[in-house]
PDB file of N, CA, C and O in Angstrom:
ATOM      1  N   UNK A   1      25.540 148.169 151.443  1.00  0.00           N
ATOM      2  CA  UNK A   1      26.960 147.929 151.344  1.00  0.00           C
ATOM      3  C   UNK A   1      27.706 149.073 152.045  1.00  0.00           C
ATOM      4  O   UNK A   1      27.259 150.211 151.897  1.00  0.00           O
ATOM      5  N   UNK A   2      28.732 148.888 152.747  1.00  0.00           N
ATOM      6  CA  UNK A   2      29.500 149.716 153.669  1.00  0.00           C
ATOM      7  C   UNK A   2      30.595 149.687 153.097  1.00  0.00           C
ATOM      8  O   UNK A   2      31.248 148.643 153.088  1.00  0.00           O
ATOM      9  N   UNK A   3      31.137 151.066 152.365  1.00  0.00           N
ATOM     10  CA  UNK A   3      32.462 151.305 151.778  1.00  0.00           C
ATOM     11  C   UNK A   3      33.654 151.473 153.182  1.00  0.00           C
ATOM     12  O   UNK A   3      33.694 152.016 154.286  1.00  0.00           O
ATOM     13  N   UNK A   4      34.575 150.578 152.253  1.00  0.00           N
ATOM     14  CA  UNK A   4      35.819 150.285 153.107  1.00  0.00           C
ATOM     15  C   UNK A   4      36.805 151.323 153.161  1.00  0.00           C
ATOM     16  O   UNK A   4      36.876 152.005 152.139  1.00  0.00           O
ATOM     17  N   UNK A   5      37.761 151.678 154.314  1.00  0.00           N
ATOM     18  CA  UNK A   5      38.710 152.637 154.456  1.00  0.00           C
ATOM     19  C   UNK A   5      40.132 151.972 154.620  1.00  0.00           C
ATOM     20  O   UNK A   5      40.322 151.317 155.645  1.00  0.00           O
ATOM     21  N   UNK A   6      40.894 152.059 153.924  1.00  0.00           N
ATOM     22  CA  UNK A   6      42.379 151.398 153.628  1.00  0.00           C
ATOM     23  C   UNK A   6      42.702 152.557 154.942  1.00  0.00           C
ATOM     24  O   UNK A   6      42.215 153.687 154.918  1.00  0.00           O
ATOM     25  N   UNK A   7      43.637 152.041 156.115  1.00  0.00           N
ATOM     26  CA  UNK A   7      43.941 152.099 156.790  1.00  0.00           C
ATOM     27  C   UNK A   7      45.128 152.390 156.501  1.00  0.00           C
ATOM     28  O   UNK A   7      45.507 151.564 157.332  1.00  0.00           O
ATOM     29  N   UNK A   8      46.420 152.936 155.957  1.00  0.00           N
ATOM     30  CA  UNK A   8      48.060 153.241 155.909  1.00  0.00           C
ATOM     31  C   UNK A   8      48.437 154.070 156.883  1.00  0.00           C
ATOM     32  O   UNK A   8      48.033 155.184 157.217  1.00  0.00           O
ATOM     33  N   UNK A   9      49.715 152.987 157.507  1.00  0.00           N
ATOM     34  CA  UNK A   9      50.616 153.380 158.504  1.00  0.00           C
ATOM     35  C   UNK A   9      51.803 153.396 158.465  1.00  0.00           C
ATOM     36  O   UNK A   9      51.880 152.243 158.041  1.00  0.00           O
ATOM     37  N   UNK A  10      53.187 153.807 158.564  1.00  0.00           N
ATOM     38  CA  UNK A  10      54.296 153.792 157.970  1.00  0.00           C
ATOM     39  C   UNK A  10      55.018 152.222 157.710  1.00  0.00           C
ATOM     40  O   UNK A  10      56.227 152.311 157.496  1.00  0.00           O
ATOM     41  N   UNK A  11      54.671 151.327 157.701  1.00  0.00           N
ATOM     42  CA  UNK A  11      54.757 149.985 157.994  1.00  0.00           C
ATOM     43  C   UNK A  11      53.854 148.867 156.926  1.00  0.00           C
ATOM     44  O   UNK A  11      53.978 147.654 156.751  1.00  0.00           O
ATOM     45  N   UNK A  12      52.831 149.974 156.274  1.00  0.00           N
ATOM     46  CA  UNK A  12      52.228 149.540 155.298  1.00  0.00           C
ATOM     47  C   UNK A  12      53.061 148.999 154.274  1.00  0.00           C
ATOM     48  O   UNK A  12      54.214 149.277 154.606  1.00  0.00           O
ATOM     49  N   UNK A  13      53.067 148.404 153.260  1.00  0.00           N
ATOM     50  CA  UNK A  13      53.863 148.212 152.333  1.00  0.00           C
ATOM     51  C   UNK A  13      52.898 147.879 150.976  1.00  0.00           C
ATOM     52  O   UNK A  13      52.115 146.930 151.026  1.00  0.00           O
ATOM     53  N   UNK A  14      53.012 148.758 149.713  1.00  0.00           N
ATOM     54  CA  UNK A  14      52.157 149.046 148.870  1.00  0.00           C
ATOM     55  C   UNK A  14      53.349 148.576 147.571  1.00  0.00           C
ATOM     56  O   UNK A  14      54.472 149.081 147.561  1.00  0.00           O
ATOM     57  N   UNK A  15      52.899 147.536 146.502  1.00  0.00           N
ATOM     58  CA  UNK A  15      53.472 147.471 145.439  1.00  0.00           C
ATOM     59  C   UNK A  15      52.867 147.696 144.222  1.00  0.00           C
ATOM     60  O   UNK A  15      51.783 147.127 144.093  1.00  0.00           O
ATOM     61  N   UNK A  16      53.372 148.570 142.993  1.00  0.00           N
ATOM     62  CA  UNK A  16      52.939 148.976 142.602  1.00  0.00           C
ATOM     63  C   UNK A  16      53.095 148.492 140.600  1.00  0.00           C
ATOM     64  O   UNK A  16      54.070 148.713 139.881  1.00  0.00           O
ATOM     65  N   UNK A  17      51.968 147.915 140.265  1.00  0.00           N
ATOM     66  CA  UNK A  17      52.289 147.112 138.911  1.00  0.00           C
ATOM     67  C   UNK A  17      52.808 148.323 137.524  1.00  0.00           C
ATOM     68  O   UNK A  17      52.319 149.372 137.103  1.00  0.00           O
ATOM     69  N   UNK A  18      53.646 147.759 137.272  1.00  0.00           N
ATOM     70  CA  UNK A  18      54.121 148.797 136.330  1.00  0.00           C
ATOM     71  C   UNK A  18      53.651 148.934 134.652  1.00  0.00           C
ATOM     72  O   UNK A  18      53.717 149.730 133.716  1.00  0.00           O
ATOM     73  N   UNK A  19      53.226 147.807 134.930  1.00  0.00           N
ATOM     74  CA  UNK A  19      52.065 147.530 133.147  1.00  0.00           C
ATOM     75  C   UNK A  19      50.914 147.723 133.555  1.00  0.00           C
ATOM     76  O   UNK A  19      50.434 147.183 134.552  1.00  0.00           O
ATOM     77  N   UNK A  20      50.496 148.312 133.013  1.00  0.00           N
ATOM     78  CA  UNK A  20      48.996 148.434 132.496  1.00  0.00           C
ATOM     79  C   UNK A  20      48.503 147.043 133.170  1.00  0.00           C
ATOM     80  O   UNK A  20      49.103 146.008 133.463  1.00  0.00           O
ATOM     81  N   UNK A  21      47.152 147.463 133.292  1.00  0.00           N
ATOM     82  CA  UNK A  21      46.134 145.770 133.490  1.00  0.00           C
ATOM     83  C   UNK A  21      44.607 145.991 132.838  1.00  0.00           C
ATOM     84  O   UNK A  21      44.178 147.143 132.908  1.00  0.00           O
ATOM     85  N   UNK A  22      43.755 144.989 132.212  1.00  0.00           N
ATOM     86  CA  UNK A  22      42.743 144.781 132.021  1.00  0.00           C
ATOM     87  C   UNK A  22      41.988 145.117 133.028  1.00  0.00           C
ATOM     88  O   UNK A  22      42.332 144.265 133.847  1.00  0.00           O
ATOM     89  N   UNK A  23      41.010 145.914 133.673  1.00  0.00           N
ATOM     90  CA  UNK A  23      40.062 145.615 134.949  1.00  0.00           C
ATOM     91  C   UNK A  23      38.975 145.254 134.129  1.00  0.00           C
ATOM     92  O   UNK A  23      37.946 145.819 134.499  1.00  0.00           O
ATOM     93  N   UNK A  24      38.866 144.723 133.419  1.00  0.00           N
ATOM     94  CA  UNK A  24      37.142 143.800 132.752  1.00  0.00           C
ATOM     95  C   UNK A  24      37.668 142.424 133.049  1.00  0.00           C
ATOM     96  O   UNK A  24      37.056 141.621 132.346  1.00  0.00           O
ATOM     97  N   UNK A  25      38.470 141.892 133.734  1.00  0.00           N
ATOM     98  CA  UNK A  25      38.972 140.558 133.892  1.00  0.00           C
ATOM     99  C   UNK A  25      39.045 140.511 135.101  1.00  0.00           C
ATOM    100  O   UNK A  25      39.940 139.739 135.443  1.00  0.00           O
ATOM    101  N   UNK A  26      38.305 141.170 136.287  1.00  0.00           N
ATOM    102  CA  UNK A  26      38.278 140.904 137.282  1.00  0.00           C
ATOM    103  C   UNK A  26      39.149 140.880 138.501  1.00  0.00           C
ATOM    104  O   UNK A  26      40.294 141.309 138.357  1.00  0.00           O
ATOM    105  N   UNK A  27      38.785 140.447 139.672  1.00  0.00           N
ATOM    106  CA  UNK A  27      39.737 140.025 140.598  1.00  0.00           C
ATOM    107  C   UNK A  27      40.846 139.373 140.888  1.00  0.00           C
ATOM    108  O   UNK A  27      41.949 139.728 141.301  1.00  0.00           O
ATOM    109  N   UNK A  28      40.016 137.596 140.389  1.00  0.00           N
ATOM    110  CA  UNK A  28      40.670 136.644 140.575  1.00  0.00           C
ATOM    111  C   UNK A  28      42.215 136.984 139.407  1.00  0.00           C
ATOM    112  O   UNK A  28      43.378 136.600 139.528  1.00  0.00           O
ATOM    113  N   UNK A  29      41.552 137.849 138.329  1.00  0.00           N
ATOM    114  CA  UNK A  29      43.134 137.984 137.581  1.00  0.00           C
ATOM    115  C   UNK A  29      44.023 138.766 138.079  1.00  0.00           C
ATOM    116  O   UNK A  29      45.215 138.485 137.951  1.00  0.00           O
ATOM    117  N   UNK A  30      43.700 139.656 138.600  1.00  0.00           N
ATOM    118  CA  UNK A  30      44.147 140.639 139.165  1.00  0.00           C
ATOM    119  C   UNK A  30      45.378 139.915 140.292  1.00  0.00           C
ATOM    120  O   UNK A  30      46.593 140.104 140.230  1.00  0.00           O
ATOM    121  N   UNK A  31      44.741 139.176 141.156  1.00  0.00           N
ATOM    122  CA  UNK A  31      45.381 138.069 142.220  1.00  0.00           C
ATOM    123  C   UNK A  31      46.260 137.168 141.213  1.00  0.00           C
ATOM    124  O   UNK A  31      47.405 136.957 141.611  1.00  0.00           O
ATOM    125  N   UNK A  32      46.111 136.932 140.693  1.00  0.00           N
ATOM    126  CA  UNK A  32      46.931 136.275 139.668  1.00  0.00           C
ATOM    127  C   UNK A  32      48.063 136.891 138.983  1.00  0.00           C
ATOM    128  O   UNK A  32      49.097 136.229 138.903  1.00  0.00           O
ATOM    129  N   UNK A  33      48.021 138.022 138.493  1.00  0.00           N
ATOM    130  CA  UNK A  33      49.044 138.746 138.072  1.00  0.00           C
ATOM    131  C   UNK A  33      50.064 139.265 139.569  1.00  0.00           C
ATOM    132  O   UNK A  33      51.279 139.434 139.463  1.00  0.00           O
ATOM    133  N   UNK A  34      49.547 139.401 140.485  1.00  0.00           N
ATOM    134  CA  UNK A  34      50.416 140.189 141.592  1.00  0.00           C
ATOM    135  C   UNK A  34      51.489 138.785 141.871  1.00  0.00           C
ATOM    136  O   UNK A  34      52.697 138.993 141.980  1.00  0.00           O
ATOM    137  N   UNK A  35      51.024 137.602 141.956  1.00  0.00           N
ATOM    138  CA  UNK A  35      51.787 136.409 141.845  1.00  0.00           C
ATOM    139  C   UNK A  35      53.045 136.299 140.533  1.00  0.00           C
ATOM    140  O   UNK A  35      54.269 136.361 140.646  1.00  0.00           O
ATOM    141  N   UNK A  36      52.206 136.119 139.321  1.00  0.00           N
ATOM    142  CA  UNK A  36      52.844 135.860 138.408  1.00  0.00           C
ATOM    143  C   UNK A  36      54.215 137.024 137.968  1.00  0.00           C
ATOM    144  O   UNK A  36      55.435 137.074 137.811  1.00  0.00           O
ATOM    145  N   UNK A  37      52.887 137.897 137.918  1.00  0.00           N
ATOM    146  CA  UNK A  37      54.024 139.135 136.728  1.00  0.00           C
ATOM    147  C   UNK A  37      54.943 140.193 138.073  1.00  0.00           C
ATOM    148  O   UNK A  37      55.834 140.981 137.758  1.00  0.00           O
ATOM    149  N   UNK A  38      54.487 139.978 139.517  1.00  0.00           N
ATOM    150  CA  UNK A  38      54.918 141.165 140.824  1.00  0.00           C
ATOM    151  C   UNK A  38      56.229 139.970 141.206  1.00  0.00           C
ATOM    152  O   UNK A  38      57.428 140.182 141.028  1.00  0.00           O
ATOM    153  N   UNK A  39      55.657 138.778 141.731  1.00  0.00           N
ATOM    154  CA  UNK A  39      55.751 138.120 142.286  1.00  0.00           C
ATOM    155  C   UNK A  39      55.870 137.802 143.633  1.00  0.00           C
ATOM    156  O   UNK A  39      56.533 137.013 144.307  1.00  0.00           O
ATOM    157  N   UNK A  40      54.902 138.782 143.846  1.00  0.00           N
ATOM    158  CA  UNK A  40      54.179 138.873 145.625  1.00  0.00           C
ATOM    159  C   UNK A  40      53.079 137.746 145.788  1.00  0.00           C
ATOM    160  O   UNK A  40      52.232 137.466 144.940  1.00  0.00           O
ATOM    161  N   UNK A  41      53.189 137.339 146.628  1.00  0.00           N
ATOM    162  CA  UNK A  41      51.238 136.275 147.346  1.00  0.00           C
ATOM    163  C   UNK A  41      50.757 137.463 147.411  1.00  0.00           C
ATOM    164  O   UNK A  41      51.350 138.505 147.689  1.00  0.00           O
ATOM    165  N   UNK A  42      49.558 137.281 147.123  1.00  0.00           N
ATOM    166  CA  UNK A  42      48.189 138.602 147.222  1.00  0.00           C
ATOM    167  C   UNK A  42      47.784 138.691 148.344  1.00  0.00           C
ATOM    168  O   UNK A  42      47.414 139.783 148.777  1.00  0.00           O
ATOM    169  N   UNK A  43      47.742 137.253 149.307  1.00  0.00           N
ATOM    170  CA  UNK A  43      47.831 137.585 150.485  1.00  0.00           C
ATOM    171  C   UNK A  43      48.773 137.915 151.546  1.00  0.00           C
ATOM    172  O   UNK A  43      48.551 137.789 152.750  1.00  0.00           O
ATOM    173  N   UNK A  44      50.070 138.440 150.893  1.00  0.00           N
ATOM    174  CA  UNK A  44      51.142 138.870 152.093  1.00  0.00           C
ATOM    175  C   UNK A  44      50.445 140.461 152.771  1.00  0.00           C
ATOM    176  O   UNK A  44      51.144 141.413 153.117  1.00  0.00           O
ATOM    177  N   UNK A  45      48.971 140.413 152.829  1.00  0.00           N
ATOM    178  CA  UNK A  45      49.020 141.691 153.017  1.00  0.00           C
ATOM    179  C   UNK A  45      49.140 143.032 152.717  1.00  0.00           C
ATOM    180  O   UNK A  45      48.593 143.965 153.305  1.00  0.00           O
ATOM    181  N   UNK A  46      50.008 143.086 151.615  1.00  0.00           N
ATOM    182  CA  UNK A  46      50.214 144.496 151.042  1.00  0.00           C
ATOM    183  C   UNK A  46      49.271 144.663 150.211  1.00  0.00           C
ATOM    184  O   UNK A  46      48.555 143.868 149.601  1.00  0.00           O
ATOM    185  N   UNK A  47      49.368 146.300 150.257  1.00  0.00           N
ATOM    186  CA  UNK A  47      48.758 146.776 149.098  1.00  0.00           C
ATOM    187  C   UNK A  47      49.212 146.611 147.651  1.00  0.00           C
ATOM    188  O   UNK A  47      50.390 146.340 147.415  1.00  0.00           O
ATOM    189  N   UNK A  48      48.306 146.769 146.662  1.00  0.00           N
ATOM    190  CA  UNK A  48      48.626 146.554 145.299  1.00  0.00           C
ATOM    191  C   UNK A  48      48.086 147.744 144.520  1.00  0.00           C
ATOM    192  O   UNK A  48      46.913 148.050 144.732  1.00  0.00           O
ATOM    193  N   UNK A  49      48.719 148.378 143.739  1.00  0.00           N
ATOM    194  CA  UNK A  49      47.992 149.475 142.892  1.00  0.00           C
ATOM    195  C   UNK A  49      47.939 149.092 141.902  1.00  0.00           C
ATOM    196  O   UNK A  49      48.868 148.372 141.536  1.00  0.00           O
ATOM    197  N   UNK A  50      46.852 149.372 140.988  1.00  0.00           N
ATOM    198  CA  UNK A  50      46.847 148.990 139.297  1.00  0.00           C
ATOM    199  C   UNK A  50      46.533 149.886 138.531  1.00  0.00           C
ATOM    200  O   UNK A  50      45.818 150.739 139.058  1.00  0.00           O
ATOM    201  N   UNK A  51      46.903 150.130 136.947  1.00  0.00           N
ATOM    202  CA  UNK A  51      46.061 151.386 136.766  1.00  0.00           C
ATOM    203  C   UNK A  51      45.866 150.580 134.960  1.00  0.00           C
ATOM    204  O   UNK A  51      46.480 149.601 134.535  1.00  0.00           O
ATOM    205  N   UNK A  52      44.825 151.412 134.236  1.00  0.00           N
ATOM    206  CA  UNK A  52      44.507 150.900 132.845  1.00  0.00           C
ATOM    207  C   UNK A  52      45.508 151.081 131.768  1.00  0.00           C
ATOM    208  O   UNK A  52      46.646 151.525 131.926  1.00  0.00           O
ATOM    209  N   UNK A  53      45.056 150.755 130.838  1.00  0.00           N
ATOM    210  CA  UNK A  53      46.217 151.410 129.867  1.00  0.00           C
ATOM    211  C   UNK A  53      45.990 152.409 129.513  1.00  0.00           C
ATOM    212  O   UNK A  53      46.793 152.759 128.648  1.00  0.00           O
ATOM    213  N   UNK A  54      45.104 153.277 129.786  1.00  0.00           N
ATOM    214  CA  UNK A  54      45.285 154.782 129.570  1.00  0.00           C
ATOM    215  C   UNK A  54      45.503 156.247 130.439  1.00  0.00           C
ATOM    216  O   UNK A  54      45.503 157.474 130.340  1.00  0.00           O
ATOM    217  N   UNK A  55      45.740 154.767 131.634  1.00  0.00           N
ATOM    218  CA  UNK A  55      46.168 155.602 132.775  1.00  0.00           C
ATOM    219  C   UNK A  55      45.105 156.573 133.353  1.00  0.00           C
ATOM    220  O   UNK A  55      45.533 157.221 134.309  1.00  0.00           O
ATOM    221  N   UNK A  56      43.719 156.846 132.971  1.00  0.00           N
ATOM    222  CA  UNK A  56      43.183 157.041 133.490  1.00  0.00           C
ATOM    223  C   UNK A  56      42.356 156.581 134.886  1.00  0.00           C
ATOM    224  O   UNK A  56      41.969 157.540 135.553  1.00  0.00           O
ATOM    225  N   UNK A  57      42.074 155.420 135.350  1.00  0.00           N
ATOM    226  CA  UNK A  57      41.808 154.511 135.959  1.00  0.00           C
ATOM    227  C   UNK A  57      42.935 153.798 137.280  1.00  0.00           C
ATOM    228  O   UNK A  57      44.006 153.387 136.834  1.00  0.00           O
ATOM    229  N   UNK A  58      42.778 153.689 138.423  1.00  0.00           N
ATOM    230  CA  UNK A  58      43.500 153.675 139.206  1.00  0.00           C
ATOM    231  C   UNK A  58      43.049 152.423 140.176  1.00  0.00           C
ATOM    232  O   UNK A  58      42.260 153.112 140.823  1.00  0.00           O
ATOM    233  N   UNK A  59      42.958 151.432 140.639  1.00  0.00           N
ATOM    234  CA  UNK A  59      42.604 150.549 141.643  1.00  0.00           C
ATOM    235  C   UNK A  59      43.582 150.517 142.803  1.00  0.00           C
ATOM    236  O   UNK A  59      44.719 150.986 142.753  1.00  0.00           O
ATOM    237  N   UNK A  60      43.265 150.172 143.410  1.00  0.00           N
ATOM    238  CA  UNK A  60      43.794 149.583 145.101  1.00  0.00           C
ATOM    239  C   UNK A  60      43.362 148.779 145.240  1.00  0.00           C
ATOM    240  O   UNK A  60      42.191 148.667 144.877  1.00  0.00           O
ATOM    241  N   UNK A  61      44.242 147.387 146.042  1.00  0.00           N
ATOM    242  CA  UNK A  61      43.301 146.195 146.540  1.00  0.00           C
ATOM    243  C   UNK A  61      44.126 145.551 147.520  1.00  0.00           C
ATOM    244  O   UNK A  61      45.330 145.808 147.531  1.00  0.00           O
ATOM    245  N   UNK A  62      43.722 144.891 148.194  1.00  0.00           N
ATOM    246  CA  UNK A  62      44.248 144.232 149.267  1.00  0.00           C
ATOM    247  C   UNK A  62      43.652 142.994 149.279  1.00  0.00           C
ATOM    248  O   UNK A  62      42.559 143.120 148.726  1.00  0.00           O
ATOM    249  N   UNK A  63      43.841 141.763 149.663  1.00  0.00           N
ATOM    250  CA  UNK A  63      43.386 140.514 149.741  1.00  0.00           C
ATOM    251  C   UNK A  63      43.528 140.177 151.199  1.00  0.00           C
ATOM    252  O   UNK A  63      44.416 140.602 151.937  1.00  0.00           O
ATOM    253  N   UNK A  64      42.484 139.310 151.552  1.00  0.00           N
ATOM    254  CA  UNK A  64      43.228 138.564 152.768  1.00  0.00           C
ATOM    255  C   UNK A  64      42.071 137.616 152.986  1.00  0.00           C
ATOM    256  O   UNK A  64      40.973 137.875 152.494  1.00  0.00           O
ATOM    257  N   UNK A  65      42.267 136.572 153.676  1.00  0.00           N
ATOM    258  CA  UNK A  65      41.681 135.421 154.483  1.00  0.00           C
ATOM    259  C   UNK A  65      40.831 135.252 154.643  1.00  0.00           C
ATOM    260  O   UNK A  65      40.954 134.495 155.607  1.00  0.00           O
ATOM    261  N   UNK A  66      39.214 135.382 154.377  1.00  0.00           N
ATOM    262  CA  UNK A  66      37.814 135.492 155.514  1.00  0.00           C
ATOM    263  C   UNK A  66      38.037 134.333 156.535  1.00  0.00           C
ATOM    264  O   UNK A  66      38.201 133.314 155.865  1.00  0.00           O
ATOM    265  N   UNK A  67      38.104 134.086 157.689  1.00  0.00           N
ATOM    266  CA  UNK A  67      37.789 133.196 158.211  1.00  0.00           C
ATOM    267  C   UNK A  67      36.461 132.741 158.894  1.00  0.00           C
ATOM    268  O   UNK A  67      36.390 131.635 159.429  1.00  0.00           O
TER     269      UNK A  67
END
């Protein structure tokens, strides 16, 4: 497996969830909340930050397309 490098350029655009999130619930929720509770598409590209409820814990994610 080949770890990925998030690429940011001033043009990036990163949103950032302000509640807490579960990460034992995966991705697909994760994509789900940036819709529901952000109300961004997961695939507009941007970045998304998440962090736990104890704030220890921090994610980044980006979605996009495989074609």
């Amino acid at each position: 497996m080949v770890p990925l490098m998030l690429q940011i350029n001033s043009t990036t655009r990163i949103a950032l969830a302000i509640n807490p999130v579960d990460f034992r619930k995966g991705i697909d929720t994760l994509a789900a909340y940036c819709l529901k509770q952000i109300g961004i598409d997961p695939f507009s590209g941007r970045l998304f930050a998440f962090r736990n409820r104890a704030g220890r814990r921090t994610t980044i994610c980006q979605w996009h397309i495989a074609v």
